[in-house]
Each structure stands twice: as structure tokens, then as C-alpha cells.
N, C-alpha and C positions, 0 to 999 in steps of 0.2 A: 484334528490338527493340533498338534505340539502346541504348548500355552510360553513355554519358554525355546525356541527355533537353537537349535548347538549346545542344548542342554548337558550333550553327553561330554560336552569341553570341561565341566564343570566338576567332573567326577574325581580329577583330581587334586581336588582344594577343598571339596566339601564331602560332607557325607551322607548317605541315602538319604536320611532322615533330614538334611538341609533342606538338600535339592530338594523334597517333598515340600516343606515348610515353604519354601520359595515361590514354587511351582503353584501355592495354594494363594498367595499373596500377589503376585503380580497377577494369576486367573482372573482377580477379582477387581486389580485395576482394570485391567484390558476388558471385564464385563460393564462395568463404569463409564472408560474414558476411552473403547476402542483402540488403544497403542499396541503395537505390533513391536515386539521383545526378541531381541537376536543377542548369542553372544558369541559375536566377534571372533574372538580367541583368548585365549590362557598364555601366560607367561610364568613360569617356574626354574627359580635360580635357588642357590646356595642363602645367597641374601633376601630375595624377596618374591613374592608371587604378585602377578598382575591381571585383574579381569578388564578386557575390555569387552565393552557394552554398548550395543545398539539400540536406539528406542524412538518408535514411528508412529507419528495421530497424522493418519488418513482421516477421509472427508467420514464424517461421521452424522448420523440420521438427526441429532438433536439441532446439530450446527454447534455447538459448544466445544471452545479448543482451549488448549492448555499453554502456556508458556514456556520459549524453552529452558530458561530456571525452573518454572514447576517440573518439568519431567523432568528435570537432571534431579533436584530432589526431592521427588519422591522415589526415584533408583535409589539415589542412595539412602535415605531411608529404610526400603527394604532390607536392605542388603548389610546393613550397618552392624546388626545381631551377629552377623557371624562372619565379619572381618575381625581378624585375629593379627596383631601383631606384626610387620612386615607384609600384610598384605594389602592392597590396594585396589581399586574400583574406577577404570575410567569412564567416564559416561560421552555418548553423542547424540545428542537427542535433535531430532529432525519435529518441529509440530510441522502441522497442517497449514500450508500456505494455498490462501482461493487465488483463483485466476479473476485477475480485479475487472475485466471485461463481461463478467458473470455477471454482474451489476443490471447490465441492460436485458431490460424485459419490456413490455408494451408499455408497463406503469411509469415505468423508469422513460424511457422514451417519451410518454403524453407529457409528462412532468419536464421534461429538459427541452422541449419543442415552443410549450407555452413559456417557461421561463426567460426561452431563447427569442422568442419570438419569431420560431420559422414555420410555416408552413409545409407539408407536406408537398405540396408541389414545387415550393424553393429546394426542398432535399432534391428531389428529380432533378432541374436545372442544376443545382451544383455537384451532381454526382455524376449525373447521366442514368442513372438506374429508373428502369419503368417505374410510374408513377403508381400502377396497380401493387406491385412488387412491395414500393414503400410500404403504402398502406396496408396491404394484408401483414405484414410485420408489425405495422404500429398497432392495427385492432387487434392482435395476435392469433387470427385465423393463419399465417403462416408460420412453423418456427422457423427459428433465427440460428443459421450455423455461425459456431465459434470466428471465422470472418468477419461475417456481416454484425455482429457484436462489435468485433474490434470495431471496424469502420463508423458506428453508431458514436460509440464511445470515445473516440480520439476525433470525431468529429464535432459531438455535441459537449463535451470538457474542454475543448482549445477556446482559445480567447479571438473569434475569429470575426466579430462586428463592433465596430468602434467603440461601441458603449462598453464593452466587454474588455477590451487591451485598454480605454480611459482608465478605468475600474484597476484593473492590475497596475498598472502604470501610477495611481495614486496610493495606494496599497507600498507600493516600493518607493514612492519618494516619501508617504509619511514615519519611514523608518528608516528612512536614509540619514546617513551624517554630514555636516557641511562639509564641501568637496568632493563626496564619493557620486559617481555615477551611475546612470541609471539606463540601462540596454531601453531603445525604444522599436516600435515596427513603425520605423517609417512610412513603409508602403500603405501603412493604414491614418497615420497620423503625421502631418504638415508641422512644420515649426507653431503655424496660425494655432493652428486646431490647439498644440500644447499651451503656447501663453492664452489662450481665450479662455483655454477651462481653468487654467490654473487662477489666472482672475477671477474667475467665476466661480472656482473653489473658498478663494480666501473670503472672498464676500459672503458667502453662507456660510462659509464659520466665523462672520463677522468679527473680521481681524480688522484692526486700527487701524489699517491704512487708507487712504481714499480711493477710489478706484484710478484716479491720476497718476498716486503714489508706485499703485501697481504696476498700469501701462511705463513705468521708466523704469523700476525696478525689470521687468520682464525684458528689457530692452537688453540687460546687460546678463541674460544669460548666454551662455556657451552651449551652442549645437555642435555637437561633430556629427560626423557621417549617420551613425545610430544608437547614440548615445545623449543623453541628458546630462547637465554635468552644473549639480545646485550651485549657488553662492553662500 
């Protein structure tokens, strides 16, 4: 396999002995850092010559990826020797993007279950998927197709038990500014539920006020439909 893929584009801009130098140089990226090296095409005018340049880090065995500033310069780096006057180097460097659903494995799973506090047979009830099914997934005697990933992961990442939307919901009012609003899931949390914890917030960061102070203070927030909206 070609170390440089339309090398022959290049033939006229540079000379054998480039294109060899070249060919020896990026060989020895692509042994390193597995990127996959295309060029493009050549542009040749009166005024100026143009290389554009392709450059690809696929999934690679170390797992170690590069940024796409790194691969844009280290192209040009290479390449820099024997740009002459008038000529120019585009680069487009694709790195290596995981599929963030990869994530979930058994471990990944025993770990977001206990965190979550669900059992295995709560996944069956809330899924509908046989209960044996779950579990051969979670002790990993079954693999897991790219679906059933998805479904693990947008199921065990969402904020989807009270405790869990509390949590995010104080998270975005502790960085909220006075007057800005705050998106809430009502279907999970009562106006009650909000001013209770939120008393029961300020007391364990033992703020100054009394708990009295609170209960009327809380009296004079603004609910709208699904929104929180501080004073």
C-alpha cells in the first residue's frame, strides 16, 4: 500500500528525490500515529501552486489520538522544507472520533446500576426486555450490539430519579444569575418538592437565615409552567 495515497499529483511541484524524502517522513508518522495521508489534488498557476492535503487517525491499537492542530502541524512541518516561494499547503485533518456509546461494557454497567441504584429487574420493568437478557449483558456472558449500548447509555446517563434531576437542577441554580431561569422536569419535581429542598439546601450550607426566613422567602418565588425563575 502507497505511504502517500495521489502521490503521483505531486510530481509536478516536486522532484523525485522530494517525493522520496517525503514518502520517508510521513512512512514513519503513519508507523507511529497510524494516519492515513491523501493528496487531494495540485493546483498550478502563473502566480502560485496549491497542495491540498488529506490526513486520517483511524481507531488505532494503542488507543492514543492526536489533535486536530497536531495533525495539521505536523503536515505542515513536513512539508515545510520544500515549500518554495508562491507555493502553499492546505491541510484537512480528520482525527479519530470514538463512538461515545463504546463506553458501555459490564463494568461500565455494574458501576452506573450501583451508582444509580437500579436493579436489574427495575431495568426489565422499565424497559420490557427479558430479565435473563439484562443480566447476561451485565455479567457480560452475552455481547452487547451497538443498540443495546445506545439504550444502556442514554438510559443510565439521563437524570431520570428525583435524586438525580435535584442534583442537576441545583448544579444550574448554583450558577445561575439573579433573574435567569432555570428549565425544571416538572413531571418529576412539585413546586413542594423545589422549595423543600431548596430550604433544606440553604441549611446545610448553613446560610443565615432562619428556616422561617426561608419558608417566606420561598413563598415569593415565580413558577411558570417548567421553569424556575430565582429572585
Amino acid at each position: 500500500m502507497k505511504v502517500i495515497l495521489g502521490v503521483e499529483k505531486l510530481e509536478k511541484i516536486f522532484s523525485k528525490q522530494q517525493i522520496l524524502e517525503l514518502e520517508i517522513a510521513i512512512g514513519e508518522w503513519k508507523e507511529e500515529d497510524s494516519v492515513e495521508f491523501r493528496i487531494k489534488s495540485t493546483q498550478i498557476s502563473d502566480i502560485y501552486k496549491c497542495i491540498s492535503v488529506k490526513v486520517i487517525q483511524p481507531k488505532t491499537q494503542s488507543g492514543s489520538y492526536l489533535h486536530e492542530h497536531e495533525m495539521v502541524s505536523i503536515t505542515e512541518n513536513i512539508f515545510k522544507p520544500y515549500l518554495t516561494a508562491g507555493t502553499f499547503l492546505v491541510v484537512k485533518a480528520y482525527p479519530h472520533k470514538s463512538v461515545v456509546v463504546n463506553v458501555v461494557t459490564p463494568n461500565w454497567l455494574e458501576e452506573r446500576l450501583v451508582k444509580k441504584g437500579v436493579r436489574v429487574k427495575d431495568l426489565a420493568l422499565m424497559t420490557g426486555i427479558n430479565r435473563t437478557n439484562i443480566s447476561a449483558w451485565v455479567n457480560g456472558s452475552r455481547p452487547m450490539s451497538q443498540p443495546v449500548k445506545a439504550m444502556f447509555y442514554f438510559f443510565l446517563t439521563q437524570p431520570t430519579y428525583k435524586k438525580d434531576i435535584l442534583q442537576s437542577f441545583f448544579d444550574d441554580l448554583a450558577s445561575a444569575n439573579i433573574g435567569s431561569t432555570i428549565p425544571v422536569v416538572t413531571r418529576h419535581l412539585s413546586e413542594e418538592d423545589i422549595k423543600h429542598h431548596v430550604i433544606k439546601r440553604a441549611r446545610e450550607l448553613d446560610c443565615q437565615h432562619t428556616l422561617g426566613d426561608f419558608a417566606k422567602e420561598i413563598t415569593h418565588v415565580k413558577f411558570t409552567e417548567k421553569r424556575f425563575l430565582t429572585k
